[in-house]
KEKE-3310 file (N, C-alpha, C; in steps of 0.2 Angstrom, whole numbers, plus 5000, padded with zeros to 4 digits):
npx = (5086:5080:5073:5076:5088:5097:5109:5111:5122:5126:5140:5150:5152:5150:5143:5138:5132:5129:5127:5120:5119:5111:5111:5098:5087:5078:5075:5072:5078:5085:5097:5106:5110:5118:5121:5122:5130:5133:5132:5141:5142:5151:5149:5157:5156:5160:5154:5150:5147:5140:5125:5107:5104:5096:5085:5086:5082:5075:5071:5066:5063:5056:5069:5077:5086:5084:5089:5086:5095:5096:5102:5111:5107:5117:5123:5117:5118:5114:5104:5109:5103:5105:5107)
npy = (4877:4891:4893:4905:4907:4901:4900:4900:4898:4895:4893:4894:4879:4875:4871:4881:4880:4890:4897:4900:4893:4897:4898:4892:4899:4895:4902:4905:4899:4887:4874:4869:4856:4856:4847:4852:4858:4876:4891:4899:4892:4884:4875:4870:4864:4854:4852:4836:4838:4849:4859:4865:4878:4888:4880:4877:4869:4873:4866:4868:4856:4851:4852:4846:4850:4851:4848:4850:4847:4851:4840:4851:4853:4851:4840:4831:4814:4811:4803:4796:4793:4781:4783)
npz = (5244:5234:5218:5214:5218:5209:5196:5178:5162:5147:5137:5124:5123:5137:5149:5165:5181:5194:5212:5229:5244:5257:5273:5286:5298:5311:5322:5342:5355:5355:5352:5337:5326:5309:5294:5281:5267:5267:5257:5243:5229:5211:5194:5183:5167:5153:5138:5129:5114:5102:5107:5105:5110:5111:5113:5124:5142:5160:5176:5192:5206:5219:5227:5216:5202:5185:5169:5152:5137:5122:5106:5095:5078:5067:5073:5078:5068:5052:5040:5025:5009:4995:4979)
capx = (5087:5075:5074:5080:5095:5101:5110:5116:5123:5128:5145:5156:5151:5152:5138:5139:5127:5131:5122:5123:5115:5109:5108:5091:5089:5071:5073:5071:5083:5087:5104:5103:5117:5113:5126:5121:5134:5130:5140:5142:5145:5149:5152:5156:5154:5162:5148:5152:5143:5135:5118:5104:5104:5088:5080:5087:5074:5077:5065:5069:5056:5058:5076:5080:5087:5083:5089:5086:5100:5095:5109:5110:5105:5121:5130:5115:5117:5111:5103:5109:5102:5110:5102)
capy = (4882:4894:4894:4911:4907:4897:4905:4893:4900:4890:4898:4891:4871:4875:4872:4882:4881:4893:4899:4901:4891:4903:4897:4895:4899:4893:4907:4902:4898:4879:4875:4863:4853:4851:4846:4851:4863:4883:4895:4898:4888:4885:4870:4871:4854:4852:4846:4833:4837:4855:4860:4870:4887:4891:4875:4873:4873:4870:4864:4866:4854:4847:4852:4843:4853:4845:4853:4849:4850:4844:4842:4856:4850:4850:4837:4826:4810:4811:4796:4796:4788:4781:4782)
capz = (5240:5230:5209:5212:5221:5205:5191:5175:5158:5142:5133:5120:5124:5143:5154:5172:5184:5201:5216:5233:5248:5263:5281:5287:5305:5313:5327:5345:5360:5354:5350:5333:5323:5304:5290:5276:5267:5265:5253:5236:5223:5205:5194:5175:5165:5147:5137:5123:5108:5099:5108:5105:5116:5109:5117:5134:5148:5165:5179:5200:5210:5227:5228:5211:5195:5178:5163:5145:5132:5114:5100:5088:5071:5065:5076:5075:5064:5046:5036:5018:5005:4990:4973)
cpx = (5081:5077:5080:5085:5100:5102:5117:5116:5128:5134:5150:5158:5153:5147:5140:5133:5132:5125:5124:5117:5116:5107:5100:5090:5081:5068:5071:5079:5088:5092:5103:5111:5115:5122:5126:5124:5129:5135:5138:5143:5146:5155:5151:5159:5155:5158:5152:5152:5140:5128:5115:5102:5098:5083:5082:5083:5079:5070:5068:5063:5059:5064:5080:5081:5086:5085:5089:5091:5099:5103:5106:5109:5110:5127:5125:5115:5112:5109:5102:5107:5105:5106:5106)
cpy = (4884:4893:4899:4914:4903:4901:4898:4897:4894:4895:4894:4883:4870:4876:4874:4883:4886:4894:4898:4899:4895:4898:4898:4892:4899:4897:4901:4902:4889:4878:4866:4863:4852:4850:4846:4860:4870:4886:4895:4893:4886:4878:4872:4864:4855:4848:4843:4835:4846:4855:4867:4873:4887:4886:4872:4874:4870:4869:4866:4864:4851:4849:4850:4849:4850:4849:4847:4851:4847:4848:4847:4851:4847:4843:4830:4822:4811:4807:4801:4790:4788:4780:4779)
cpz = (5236:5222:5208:5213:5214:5198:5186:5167:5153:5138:5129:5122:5131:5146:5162:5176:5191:5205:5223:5239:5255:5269:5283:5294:5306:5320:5334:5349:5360:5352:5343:5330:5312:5301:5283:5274:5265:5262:5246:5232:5215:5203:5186:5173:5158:5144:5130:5116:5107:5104:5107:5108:5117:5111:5123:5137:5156:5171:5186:5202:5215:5227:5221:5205:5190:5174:5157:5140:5126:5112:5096:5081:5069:5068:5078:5070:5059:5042:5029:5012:4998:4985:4967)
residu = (UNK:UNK:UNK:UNK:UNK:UNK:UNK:UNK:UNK:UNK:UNK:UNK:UNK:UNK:UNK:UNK:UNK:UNK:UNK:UNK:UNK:UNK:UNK:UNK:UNK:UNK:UNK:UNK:UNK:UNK:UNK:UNK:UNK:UNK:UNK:UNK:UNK:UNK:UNK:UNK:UNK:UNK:UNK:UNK:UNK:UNK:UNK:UNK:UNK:UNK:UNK:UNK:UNK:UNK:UNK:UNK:UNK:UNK:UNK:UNK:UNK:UNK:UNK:UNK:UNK:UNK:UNK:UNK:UNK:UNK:UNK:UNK:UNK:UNK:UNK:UNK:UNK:UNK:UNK:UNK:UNK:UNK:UNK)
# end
């Protein structure tokens, strides 16, 4: 797959990634077998916890996706001290 075959949006504490893998034919007269699926896809993932929007990143290397999700401020742990 390419980067820019990958489409992912953050919505109301719902991570989706979608995208769609395309056949890739090598041309030629040779008859091949492979097994790795083609098609569309989409997978939405209920995230636990608040995240900041404004800090997500994402990466595509060798095949791999990585994304970064921090916690929003708010849902991060507070140390109180007591006077």
């Amino acid at each position: 797959m390419r980067k820019e075959d990958i489409d992912i949006s953050l919505h109301d504490g719902t991570l989706t990634i979608s995208g769609e893998r395309k056949r890739e034919s090598r041309g030629g007269e040779k008859a091949e077998r492979t097994e790795r699926y083609v098609g569309a896809f989409r997978r939405s993932i209920a995230l636990p916890t608040r995240v900041d929007a404004s800090k997500v990143s994402a990466t595509y290397k060798d095949g791999i996706l990585k994304m970064t999700l921090p916690k929003a401020e708010a849902a991060k742990p507070k140390q109180i001290q007591v006077s």
